[in-house]
N, C-alpha and C positions, 0 to 999 in steps of 0.2 A: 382266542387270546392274542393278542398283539406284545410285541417283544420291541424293545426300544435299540438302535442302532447306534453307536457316535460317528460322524461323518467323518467320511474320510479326512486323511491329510491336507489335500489339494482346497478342500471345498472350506470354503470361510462361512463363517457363521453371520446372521445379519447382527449390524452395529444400530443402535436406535442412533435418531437423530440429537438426542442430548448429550450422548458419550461422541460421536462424531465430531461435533460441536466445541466438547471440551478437547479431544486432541487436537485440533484446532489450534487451540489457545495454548500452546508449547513450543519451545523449539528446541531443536535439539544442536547437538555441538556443533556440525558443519554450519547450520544455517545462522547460528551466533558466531560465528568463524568469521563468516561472509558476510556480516552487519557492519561491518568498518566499526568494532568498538575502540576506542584510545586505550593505547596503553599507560599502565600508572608506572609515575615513574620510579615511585620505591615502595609497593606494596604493603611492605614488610612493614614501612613506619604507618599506613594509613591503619591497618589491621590493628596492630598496636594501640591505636591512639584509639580506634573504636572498642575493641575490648575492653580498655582504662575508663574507657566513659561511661559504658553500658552493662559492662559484667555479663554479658547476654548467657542466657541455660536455654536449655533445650528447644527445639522449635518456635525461636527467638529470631526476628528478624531485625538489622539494624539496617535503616535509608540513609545515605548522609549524602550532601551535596559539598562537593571542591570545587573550589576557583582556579582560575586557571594556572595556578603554582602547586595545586593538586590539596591543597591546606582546606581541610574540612572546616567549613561555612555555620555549616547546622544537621543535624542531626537527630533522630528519632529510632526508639527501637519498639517492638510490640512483637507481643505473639499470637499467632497465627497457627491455630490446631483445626486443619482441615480433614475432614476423613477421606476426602477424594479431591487431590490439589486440582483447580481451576483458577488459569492466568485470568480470567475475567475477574475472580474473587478476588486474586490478588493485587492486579491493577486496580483496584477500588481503594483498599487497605493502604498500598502505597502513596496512591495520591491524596487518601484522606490526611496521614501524616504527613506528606509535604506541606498542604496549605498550611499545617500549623505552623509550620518551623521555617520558613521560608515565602515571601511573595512569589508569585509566578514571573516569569519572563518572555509572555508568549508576545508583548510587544516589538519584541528585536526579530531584528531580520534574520539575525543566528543565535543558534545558541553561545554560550558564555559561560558557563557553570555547567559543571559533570554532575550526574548521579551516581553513585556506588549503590549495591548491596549486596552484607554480610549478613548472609543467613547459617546459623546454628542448628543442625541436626544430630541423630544418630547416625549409624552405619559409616562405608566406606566412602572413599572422597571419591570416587569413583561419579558419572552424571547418571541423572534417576528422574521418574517422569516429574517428579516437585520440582525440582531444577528447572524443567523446563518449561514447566508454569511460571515458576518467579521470572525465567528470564522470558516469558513473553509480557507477564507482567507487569518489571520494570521497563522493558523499551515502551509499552504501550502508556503508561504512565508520565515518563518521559517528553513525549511527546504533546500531554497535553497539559506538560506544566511548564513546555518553555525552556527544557534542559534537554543536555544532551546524556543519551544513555552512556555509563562507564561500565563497570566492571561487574561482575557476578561472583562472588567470595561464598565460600562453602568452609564453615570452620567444624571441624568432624572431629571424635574422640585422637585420633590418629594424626590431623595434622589440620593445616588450613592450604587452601590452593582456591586460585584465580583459576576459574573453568573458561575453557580454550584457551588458556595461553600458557599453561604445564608450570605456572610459576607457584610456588608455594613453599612450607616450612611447618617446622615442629611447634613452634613456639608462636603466641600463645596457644593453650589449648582452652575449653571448655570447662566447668567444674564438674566433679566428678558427680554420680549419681545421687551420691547419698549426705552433697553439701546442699543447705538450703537455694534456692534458683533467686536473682533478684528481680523485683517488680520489675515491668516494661518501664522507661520514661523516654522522656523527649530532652535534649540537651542540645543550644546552641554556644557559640563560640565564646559571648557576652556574657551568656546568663546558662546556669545549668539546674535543674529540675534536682533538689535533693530526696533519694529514695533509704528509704530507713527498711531491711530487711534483716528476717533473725537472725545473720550471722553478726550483725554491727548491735542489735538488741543484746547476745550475747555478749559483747563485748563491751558496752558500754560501763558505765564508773558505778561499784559502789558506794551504800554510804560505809564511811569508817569506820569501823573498828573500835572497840575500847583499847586504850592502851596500857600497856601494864611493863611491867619489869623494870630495865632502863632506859626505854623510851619514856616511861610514867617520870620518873625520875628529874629525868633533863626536864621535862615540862614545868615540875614545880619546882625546881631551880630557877627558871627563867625570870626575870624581871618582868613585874608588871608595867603595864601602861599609866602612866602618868597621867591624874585624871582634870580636867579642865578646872580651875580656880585656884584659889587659895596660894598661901606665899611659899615661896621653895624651901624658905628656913623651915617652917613648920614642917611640911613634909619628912625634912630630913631626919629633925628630931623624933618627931615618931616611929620612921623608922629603925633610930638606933635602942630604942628601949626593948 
């Protein structure tokens, strides 16, 4: 009879070549520290302004590109339900949404235009290995559209914060569980994708009502319209009999 052991502490377990591969494609907060990312110069209003556009729910990602006064250009948001985050998947994702919403800029000799992204999760704002897939998947991204990488936004039930730079805040938050989540869209500066979701289906006009009481009242009070021909005497007279 053989009896199975688990290996000591000290001793590691072998890693296949495909999960080696995908921590790879992460980085983690020192090494996004030391990428020289710019910093925004008012966060607060970028986040703002992509929430208002995008309403993003859960495991919602939004891309957007600033010029260099930090004024979002163009933008795109989608979701992204990975069961095991890989920055290679996600560098795909990214740059499939930049070409739409944006031409490249790999002609200039520098970049010109930042990239952002605010990505929408659960749990704490604290960094986690997604994190560090998205941020190897936007710099790598970046790279081959011609822009330069910016910021890494985490908007969490609890608050939203810019990862390596401790800057963050309460406000906006996320919707809550149990409100409908809105479609993905794409939205540029010019022109914005309109998404119709059940909270705005909810909300939209019904038809009227009968009316009754003294609303009904005032209506058949009201003067009719005066109907095209015939002479004004006449009318009048008829209507005094």
């Amino acid at each position: 009879m053989t009896f199975g052991f688990a290996p000591p502490p000290h001793v590691s377990l072998p890693v296949s070549a495909e999960s080696a591969a995908r921590l790879g494609r992460m980085l983690v907060p020192a090494e996004w520290a030391s990428a020289g990312i710019p910093l925004l110069r008012n966060p607060r209003e970028v986040v703002a302004e992509l929430h208002e556009r995008h309403r993003p729910g859960s495991s919602t990602a939004i891309v957007a590109v600033l010029d260099a006064q930090d004024r979002v250009t163009a933008s795109a948001s989608f979701t992204e339900l990975a069961a095991v985050p890989d920055g290679w998947e996600f560098r795909n994702a990214l740059l499939a949404h930049l070409r739409r919403v944006i031409p490249h800029d790999l002609r200039l000799r520098a970049p010109v235009r930042t990239a952002v992204l605010l990505y929408c999760r659960e749990g704490e704002p604290r960094w986690t290995e997604t994190d560090g897939a998205w941020m190897w998947g936007l710099r790598d991204a970046c790279t081959l559209h011609g822009l330069r990488c910016g910021a890494y936004i985490t908007l969490t039930p609890e608050r939203w914060q810019v990862l390596g730079e401790g800057r963050g805040g309460r406000r906006p938050r996320p919707p809550s569980a149990d409100l409908p989540v809105p479609e993905p869209r794409r939205a540029d500066t010019g022109q914005t994708d309109t998404v119709r979701t059940e909270a705005r289906r909810l909300t939209a006009a019904r038809p009227e009502a009968p009316l009754s009481g003294a609303n009904a009242a005032v209506l058949q009070n009201r003067p009719l319209p005066r109907r095209a021909g015939g002479a004004p005497e006449a009318h009048r007279h008829t209507a005094a009999r």
